[in-house]
PANUDO-908979 format. One record per residue (C-alpha): residue in three letters; z, y, x; residue number from 0. Coordinates in steps of 0.25 Angstrom, whole numbers, plus 5000, padded with zeros to 4 digits. Each point is the difference from the previous one (the first is absolute). Example, Ala and Ser with C-alpha at 12.3 -4.5 7.8 and 13.67 -1.06 7.14 Angstrom:
2
{loti->Ala Z->5031 Y->4982 X->5049 zakol->0} .
{loti->Ser Z->4998 Y->5014 X->5006 zakol->1} .
END
This chain:
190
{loti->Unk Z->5224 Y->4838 X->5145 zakol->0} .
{loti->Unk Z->5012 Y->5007 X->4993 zakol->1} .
{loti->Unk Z->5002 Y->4999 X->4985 zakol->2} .
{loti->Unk Z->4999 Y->5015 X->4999 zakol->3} .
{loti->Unk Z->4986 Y->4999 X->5008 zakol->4} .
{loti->Unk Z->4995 Y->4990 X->4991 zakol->5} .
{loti->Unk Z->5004 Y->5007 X->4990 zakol->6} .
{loti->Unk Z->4994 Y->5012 X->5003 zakol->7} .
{loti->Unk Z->4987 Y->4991 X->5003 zakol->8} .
{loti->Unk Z->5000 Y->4995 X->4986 zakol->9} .
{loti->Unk Z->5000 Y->5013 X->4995 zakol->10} .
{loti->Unk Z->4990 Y->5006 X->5009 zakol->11} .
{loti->Unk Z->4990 Y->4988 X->4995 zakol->12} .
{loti->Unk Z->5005 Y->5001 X->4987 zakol->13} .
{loti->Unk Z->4995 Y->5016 X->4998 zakol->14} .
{loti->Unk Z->4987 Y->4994 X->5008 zakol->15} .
{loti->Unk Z->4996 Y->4989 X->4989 zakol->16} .
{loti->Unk Z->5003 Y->5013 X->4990 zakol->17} .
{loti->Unk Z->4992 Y->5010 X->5006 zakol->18} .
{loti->Unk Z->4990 Y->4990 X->5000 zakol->19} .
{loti->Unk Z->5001 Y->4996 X->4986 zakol->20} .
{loti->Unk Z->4999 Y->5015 X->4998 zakol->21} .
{loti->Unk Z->4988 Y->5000 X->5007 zakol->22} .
{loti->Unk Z->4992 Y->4989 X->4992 zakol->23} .
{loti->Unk Z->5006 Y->5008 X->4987 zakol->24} .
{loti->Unk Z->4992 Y->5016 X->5006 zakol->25} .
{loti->Unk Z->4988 Y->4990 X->5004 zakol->26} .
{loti->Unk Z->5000 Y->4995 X->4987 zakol->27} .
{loti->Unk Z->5001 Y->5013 X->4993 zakol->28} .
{loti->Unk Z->4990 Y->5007 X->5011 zakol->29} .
{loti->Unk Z->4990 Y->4989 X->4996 zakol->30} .
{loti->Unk Z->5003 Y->5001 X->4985 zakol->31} .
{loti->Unk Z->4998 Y->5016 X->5001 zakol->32} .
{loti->Unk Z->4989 Y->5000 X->5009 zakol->33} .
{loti->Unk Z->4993 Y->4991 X->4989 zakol->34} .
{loti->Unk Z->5003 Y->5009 X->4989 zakol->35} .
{loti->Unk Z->4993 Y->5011 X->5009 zakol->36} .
{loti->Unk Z->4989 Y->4993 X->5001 zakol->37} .
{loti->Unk Z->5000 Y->4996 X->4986 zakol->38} .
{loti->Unk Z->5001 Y->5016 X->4996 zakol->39} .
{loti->Unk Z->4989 Y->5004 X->5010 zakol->40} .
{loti->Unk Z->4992 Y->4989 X->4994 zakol->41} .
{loti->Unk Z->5003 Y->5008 X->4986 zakol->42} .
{loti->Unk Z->4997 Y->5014 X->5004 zakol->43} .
{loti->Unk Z->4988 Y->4997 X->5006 zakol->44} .
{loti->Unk Z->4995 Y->4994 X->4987 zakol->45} .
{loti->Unk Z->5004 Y->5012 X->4992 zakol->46} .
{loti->Unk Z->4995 Y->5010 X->5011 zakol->47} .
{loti->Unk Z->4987 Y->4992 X->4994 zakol->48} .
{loti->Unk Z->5001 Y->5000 X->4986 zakol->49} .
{loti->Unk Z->5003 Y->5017 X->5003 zakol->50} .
{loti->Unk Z->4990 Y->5001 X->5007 zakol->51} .
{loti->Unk Z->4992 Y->4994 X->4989 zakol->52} .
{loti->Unk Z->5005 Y->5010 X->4991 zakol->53} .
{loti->Unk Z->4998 Y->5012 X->5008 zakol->54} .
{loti->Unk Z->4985 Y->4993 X->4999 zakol->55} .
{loti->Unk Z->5000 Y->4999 X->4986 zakol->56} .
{loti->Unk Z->5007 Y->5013 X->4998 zakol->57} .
{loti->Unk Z->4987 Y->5009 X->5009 zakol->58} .
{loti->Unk Z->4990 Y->4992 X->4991 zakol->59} .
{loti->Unk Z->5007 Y->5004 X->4987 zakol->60} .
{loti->Unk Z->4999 Y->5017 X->5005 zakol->61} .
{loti->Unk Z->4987 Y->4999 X->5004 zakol->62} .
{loti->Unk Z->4997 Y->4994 X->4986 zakol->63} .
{loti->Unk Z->5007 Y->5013 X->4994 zakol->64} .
{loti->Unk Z->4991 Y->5007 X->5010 zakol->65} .
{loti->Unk Z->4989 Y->4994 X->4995 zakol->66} .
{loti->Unk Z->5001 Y->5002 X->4985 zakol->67} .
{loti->Unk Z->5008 Y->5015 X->5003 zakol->68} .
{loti->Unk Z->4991 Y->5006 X->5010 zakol->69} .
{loti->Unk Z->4986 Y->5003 X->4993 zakol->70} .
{loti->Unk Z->5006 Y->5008 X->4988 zakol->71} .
{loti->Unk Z->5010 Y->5005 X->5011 zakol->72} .
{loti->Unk Z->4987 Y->5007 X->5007 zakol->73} .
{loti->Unk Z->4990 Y->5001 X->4987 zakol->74} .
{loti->Unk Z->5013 Y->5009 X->4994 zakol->75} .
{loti->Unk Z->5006 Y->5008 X->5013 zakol->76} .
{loti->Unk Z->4988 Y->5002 X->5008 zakol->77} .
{loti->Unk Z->4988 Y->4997 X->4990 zakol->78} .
{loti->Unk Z->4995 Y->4989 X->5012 zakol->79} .
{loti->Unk Z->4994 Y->4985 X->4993 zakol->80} .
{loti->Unk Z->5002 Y->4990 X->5005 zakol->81} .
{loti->Unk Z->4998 Y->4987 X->4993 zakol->82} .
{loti->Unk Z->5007 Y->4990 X->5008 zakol->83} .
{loti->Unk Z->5011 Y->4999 X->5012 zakol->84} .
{loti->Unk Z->4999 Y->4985 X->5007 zakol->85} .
{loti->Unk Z->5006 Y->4996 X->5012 zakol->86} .
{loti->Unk Z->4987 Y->4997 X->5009 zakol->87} .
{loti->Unk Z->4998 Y->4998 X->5016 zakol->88} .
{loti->Unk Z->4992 Y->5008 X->5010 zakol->89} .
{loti->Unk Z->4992 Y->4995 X->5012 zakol->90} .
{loti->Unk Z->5002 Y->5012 X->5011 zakol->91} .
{loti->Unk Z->4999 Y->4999 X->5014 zakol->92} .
{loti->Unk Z->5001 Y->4985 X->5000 zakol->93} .
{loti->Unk Z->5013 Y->5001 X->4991 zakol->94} .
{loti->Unk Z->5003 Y->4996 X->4986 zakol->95} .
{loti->Unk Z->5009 Y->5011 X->4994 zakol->96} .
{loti->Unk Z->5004 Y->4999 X->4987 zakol->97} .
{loti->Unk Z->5002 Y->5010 X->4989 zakol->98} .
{loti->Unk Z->5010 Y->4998 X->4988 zakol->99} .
{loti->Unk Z->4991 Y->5011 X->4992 zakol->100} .
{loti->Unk Z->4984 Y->5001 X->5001 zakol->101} .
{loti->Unk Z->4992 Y->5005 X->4989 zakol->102} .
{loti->Unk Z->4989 Y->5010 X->5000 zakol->103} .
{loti->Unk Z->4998 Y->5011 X->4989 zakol->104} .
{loti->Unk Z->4997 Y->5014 X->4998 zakol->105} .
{loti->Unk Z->5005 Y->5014 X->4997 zakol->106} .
{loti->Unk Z->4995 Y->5007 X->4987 zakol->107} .
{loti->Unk Z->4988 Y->5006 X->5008 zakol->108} .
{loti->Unk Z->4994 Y->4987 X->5002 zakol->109} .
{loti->Unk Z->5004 Y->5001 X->5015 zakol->110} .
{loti->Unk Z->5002 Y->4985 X->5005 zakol->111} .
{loti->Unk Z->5017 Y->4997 X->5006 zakol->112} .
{loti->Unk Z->5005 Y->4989 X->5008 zakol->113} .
{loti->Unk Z->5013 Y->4996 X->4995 zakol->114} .
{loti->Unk Z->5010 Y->4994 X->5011 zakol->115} .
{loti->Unk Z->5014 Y->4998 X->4996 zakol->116} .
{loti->Unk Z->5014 Y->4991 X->5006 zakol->117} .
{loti->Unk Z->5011 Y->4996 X->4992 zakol->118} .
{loti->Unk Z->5013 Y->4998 X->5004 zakol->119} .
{loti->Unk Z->5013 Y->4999 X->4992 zakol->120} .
{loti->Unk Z->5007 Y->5011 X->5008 zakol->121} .
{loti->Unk Z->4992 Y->5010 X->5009 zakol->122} .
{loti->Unk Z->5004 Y->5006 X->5012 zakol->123} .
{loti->Unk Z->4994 Y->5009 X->5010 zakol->124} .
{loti->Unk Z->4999 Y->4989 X->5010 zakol->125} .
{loti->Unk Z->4993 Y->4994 X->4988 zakol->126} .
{loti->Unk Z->4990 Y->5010 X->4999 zakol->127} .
{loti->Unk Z->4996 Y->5003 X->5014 zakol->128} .
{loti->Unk Z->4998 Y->4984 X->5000 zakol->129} .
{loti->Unk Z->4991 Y->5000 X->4988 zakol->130} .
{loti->Unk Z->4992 Y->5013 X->5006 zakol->131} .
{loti->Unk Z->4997 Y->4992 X->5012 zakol->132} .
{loti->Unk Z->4994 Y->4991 X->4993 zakol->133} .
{loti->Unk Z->4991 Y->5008 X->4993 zakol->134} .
{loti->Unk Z->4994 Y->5009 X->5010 zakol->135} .
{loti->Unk Z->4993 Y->4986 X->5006 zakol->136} .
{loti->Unk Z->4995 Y->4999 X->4987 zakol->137} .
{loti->Unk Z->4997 Y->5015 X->4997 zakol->138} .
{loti->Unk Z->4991 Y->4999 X->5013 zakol->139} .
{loti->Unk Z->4992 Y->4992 X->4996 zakol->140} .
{loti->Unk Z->4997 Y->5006 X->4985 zakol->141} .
{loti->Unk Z->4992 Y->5011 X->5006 zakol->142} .
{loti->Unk Z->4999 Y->5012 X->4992 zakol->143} .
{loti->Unk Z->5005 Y->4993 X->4988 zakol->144} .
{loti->Unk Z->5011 Y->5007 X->4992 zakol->145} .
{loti->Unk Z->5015 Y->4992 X->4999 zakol->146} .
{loti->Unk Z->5013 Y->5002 X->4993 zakol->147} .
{loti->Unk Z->5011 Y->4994 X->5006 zakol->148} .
{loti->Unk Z->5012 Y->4996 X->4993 zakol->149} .
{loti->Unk Z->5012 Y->4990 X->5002 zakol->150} .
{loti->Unk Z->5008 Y->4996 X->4989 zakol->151} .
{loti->Unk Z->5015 Y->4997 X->4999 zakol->152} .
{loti->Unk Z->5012 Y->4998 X->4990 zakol->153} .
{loti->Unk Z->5009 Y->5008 X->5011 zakol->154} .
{loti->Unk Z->4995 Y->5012 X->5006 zakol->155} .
{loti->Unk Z->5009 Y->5005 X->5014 zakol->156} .
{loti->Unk Z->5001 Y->5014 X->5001 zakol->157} .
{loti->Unk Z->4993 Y->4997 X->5016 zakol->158} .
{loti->Unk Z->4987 Y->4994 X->4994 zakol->159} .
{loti->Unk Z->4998 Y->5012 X->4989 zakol->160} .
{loti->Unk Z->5001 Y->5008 X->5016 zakol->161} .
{loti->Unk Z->4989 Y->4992 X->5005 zakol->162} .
{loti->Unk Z->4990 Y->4997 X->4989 zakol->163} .
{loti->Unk Z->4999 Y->5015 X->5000 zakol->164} .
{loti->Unk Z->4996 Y->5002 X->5013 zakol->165} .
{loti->Unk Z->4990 Y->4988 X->5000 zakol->166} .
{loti->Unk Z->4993 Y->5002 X->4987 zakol->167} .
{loti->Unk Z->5006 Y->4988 X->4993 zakol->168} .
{loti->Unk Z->5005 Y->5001 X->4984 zakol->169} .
{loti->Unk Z->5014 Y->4993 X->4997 zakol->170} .
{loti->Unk Z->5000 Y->4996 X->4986 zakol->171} .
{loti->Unk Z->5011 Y->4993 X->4993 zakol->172} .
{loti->Unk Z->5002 Y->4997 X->4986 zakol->173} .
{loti->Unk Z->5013 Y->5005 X->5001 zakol->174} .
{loti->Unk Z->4996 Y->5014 X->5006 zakol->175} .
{loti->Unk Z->4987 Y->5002 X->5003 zakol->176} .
{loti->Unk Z->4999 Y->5011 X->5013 zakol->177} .
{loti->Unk Z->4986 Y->5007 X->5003 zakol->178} .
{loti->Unk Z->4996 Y->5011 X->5010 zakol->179} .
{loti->Unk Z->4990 Y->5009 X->4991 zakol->180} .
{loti->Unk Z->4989 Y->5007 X->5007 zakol->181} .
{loti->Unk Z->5008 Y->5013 X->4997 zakol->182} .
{loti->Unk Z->5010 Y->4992 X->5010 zakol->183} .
{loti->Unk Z->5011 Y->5000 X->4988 zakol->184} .
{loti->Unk Z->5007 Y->4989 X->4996 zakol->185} .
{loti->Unk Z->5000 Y->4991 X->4987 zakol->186} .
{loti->Unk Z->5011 Y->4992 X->4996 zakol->187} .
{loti->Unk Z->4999 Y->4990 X->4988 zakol->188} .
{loti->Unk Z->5011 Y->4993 X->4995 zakol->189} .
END
């Protein structure tokens, strides 16, 4: 072999024992990232929980308001009693479905009401078709027993006012409180 060959050899396994040196160096920063990715994903999984935990805690603390809100909200809009709202289940058709608001009460006549209300944080339409749905299984097995259906939210989409009309359903907010009279006119509170 010529000098020029060997040379150019040297070089050649030179650039070689580089690339490879190189080579350790991005599998050690791959391995190095793809911890810190795990380590991340290991992080956002935990606080998608602890969220999630809020958002629990977060419902629970609106339906207390509902609790404590609703009562004088119907005795002083719509002269309806109704001592207590609890969250309760319901055995229907081999199914539990349960209710964030169940209470029984009356109107100023003396004529018995069911009281069966949702409580979400923002409504939507989608919201109160789902909620509807849910109640006619119930409402099927009341008989001739005479309801008021309500949901309750801090936000209140323009989509769910649409359908809680059609359906029969109050929205009430303590915010702005919207209301489909008999004389099919509309009250809003603020």
């Amino acid at each position: 072999m010529s000098d020029v060959e060997n040379t150019d050899l040297n070089e050649v396994k030179k650039i070689i024992i580089d690339l490879g040196k190189g080579l350790d160096e991005v599998k050690k920063t791959t391995t190095t990232l793809s911890e810190k990715v795990d380590k991340l994903a290991r992080s956002v999984s935990e606080l998608s929980k602890e969220v999630g935990k809020l958002s629990d805690s977060f419902g629970f603390i609106i339906e207390d308001i509902a609790r404590s809100f609703l009562p004088s909200w119907f005795y002083l809009n719509m002269d309806l009693i109704v001592n207590e709202l609890n969250r309760t289940f319901l055995r229907i058709d081999d199914k539990t479905i349960e209710l964030d608001l169940y209470g029984e009460g009356f109107d100023k006549t003396g004529n018995q009401l069911i009281f069966i209300g949702e409580v979400k944080a923002r409504i939507h339409g989608d919201d109160v078709k789902v909620f509807h749905e849910k109640v006619n299984r119930i409402l099927k097995q009341l008989n001739n027993s005479q309801y008021i259906l309500f949901m309750f939210g801090l936000y209140i989409h323009p989509t769910a006012i649409q359908e809680a009309f059609s359906r029969g359903i109050l929205i009430i907010s303590p915010y702005t409180i919207i209301t489909k009279c008999q004389t099919s006119q509309i009250i809003q509170n603020t």
